[in-house]
Residue, then its C-alpha position, 0 to 999 in steps of 0.5 A: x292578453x286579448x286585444x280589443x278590436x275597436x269598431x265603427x257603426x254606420x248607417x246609410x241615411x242617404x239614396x244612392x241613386x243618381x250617385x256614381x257607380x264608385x260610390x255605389x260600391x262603395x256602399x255595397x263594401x261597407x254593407x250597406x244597400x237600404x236606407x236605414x241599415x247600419x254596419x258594425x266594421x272594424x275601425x281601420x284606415x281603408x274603412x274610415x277612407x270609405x266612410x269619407x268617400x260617401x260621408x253625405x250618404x252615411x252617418x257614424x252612429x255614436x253607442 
């Protein structure tokens, strides 16, 4: 039996400049580094806590 892996989309839709350099990482973690790109990650908890970490700098994007 295969066992589906649940993912979560993200987009950046926030600058990261003038943010700290924590956060700034953080993006660099996710994948993200442009406005406008989007990341397909898995949906586990250190991600969701690194979405939470930049929530104003990222959207989840709904499929």
């Amino acid at each position: 039996m295969a066992t589906e892996t649940k993912t979560v989309t993200v987009r950046q839709i926030g600058s990261p400049i003038r943010r700290k350099s924590d956060q700034r990482a953080t993006l660099v973690g996710l994948g993200l580094n442009r406005l406008g790109r989007t990341a397909v990650l898995p949906d586990n908890g250190s991600t969701r806590g690194m979405i939470a970490k930049v929530a104003h700098l990222v959207a989840v994007v709904e499929d």
